[in-house]
C-alpha positions, 0 to 999 in steps of 0.5 A, a space after each residue: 519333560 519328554 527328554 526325561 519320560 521317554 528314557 524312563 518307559 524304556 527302563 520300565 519296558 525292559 524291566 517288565 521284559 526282563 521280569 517275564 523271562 525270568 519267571 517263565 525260565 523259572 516256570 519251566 525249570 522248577 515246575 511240580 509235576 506230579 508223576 503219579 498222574 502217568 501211567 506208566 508202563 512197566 513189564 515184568 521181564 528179565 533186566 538183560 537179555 542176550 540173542 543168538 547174534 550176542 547182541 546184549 541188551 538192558 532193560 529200560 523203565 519208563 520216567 521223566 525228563 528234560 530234553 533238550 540244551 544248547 540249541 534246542 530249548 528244553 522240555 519235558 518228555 514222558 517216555 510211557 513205556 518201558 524198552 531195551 536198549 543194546 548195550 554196545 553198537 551193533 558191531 561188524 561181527 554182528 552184522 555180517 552174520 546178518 547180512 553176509 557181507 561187511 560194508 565197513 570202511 574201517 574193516 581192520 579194526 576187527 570183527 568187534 567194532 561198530 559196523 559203519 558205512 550203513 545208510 538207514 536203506 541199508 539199516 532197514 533191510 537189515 532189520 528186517 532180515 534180523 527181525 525174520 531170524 530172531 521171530 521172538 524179538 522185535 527190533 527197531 531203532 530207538 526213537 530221539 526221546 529214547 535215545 536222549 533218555 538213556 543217555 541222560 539217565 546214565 550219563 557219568 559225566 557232571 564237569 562243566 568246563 571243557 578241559 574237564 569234560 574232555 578229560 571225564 569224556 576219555 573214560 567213556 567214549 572215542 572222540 577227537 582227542 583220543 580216537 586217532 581218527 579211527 573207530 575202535 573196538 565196543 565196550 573198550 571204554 567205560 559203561 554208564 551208570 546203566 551198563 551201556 557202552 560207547 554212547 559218547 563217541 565211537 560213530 553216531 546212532 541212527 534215530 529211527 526218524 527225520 529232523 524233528 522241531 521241539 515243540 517247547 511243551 511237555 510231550 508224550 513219547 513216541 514223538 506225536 510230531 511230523 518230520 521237519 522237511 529238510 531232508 535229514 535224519 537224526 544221528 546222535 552220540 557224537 563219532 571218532 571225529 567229533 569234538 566234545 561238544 558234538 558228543 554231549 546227550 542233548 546235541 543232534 546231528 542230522 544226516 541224509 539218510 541215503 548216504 554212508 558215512 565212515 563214522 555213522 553206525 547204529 544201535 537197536 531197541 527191542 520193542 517189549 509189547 511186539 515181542 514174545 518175552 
């Protein structure tokens, strides 16, 4: 009787086991949400706008969405509040008019490629020096959940298989297949849906904060949550070197945020509610 119970509880324990994870996987992916019960932030202001340094930048509207894949669990973000979000990488051009001085390793690729060798010291005085010129736009870096939810939003790519994401890759961004380990210059490849350039590829972005751990809860961004302590920042969008998989919406890359690297740039947000529009 013992030789033929045991066998059978087991068989029952997996069943349960596997029967709760299917519901939960199924809970989370198809649960209703009402978005009529957030309130969204929408302004009324122009779709693009272009500063005195040529930096072009779109409009954002707040929503919905799922972030996350891979590694990390996905989950549900509300982004409450509408932003603009530049249109290419600030390119060396961009920041020497800022800084008087270009620090980029790949400096003869032309005015016109995304500035490199930047750490996010040397972003935030540059911030801060852009910010006292142009007194009528305030800029920051985009946080994660802004970052992710343009890039979602606007992705183009829908192939699966890795041949054909690569192939579908090489119209929109420079990565390892295509970019002869150099940078090259913004805007030469395809936007997404949204008009943004070079959100796959080219360098990595800055993120405006440390390595954060996904709560596996529906959040309201800005991200309510501490920095992990391992002393990394978040880049994101994959670089000139990486392969596909590193360029992908959802994939995180973490950085230390003292160091300058040859293939990690930045992009900047305007933040509509401190800016006189």
């Amino acid at each position: 009787m013992k030789d033929a119970f045991y066998p059978k509880l087991f068989l029952a324990l997996a069943l349960l086991g596997g029967w709760i994870g299917l519901t939960s996987y199924i809970s989370h992916q198809y649960t209703y949400v009402d978005e009529d019960r957030f309130n969204y932030v929408v302004h009324d202001v122009p779709a693009v706008i272009r500063n005195a340094q040529g930096m072009e930048f779109v409009y954002i509207k707040p929503g919905l969405f799922e972030m996350g894949g891979g590694y990390w669990l996905p989950q549900e973000v509300i982004i409450g509040e509408g932003f603009y979000f530049q249109t290419t990488e600030v390119t060396q051009g961009q920041w020497l008019a800022i800084m008087h001085h270009n620090p980029s390793h790949f400096q003869d690729c032309g005015a016109n490629c995304p500035v490199e060798m930047v750490s996010k010291d040397d972003v935030n005085v540059f911030l801060h020096a852009l910010n006292a010129q142009q007194t009528r736009y305030h800029y920051r870096l985009p946080n994660e959940g802004e970052w992710e939810y343009v890039a979602r939003t606007g992705n183009t790519i829908t192939a699966q298989g890795r041949a054909q994401y690569e192939a579908s890759l090489d119209e929109y961004g420079w990565f390892s297949l295509n970019a002869a380990e150099r940078t090259h210059p913004v805007a030469s490849k395809r936007p997404n849906r949204l008009g943004i350039f070079d959100l796959q590829g080219n360098v990595l972005e800055w993120c405006d904060k440390g390595y954060l751990a996904y709560p596996g809860k529906r959040i309201v961004d800005p991200w309510p949550y501490p920095s992990m302590k391992t002393g990394f920042h978040i880049a994101r969008g994959g670089s000139w070197r990486s392969i596909y998989y590193f360029c992908q919406p959802y994939y995180r890359s973490g950085r230390n945020p003292n160091y300058q690297y040859k293939d990690v740039g930045l992009r900047l947000v305007i933040d509509v509610t401190k800016s006189r529009l």
